[in-house]
C-alpha angles and dihedrals in degrees: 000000000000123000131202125251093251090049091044091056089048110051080048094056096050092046098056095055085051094061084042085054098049100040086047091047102044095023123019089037107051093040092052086047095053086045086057095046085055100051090055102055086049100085085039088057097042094062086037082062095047091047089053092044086050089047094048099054084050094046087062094040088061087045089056094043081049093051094043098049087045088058106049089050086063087051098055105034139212109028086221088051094044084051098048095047094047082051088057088047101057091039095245097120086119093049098060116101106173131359101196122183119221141197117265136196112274125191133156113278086029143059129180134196126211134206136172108205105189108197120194128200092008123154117235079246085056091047096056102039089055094053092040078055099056091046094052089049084057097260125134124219116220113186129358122188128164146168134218108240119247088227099058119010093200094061121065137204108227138198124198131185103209119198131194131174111239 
């Protein structure tokens, strides 16, 4: 078959706009929309990265506060024997009523010891200087309830959950 010159240009022509058209819409399409897709998640990753960054530093801020505690407990020794001399301390060695020791969590860079300390006939003062004292033994206290007595509205019985790292 033999086509004429203005056929010939033409068909050329067309399909040549078709090729354009096939090689936009399979190659040059779906490259400049996954371009687009990853310019977008930049800026997202980028504050991902800064949130990492910050939780990491703080990550390693906790690891220091956990060695250090860790070493102060081997410092001061026993977690029973560190309680009963900051009793002493504070003058409530006839308020005590039980130091009982608890389980605590244990893994494998961390160990933590528990005690229940149950006070009887305390003031609110004597309360207060006797937790500011743990704390400042590097002991955390990690609950603290208590109850005014029937007897004598002004004294309280008192019940502490004392933590210690190691």
């Amino acid at each position: 078959m033999k086509l004429e010159s203005r056929d010939k240009k033409t068909l050329i022509i067309g399909g040549s706009v078709a090729a354009v058209i096939l090689i936009y819409a399979f190659g040059l399409s779906p490259f400049l929309a996954d371009l687009s897709r990853k310019r977008d998640l930049i800026p997202r990753k980028e504050r991902d990265l800064v949130e990492m960054k910050k939780l990491r530093d703080e990550y390693r801020d906790i690891q220091q506060e956990l060695q250090a505690a860790q070493e102060a407990a081997a410092k001061r020794g026993p977690l029973l024997t560190e309680i009963e001399n900051i009793t002493k301390r504070a003058n409530l060695n006839s308020k005590i009523v039980s130091l009982k020791p608890q389980t605590g969590s244990q893994t494998a860079g961390y160990k933590e010891s528990i005690v229940e300390i149950r006070l009887d006939n305390i003031t609110l003062y004597d309360i207060v200087n006797y937790v500011f004292l743990l704390e400042k033994a590097t002991l955390r206290v990690r609950k603290l309830s208590f109850k005014p007595r029937y007897d004598n509205p002004k004294l309280l019985n008192a019940t502490l959950l004392v933590s210690s790292a190691g």
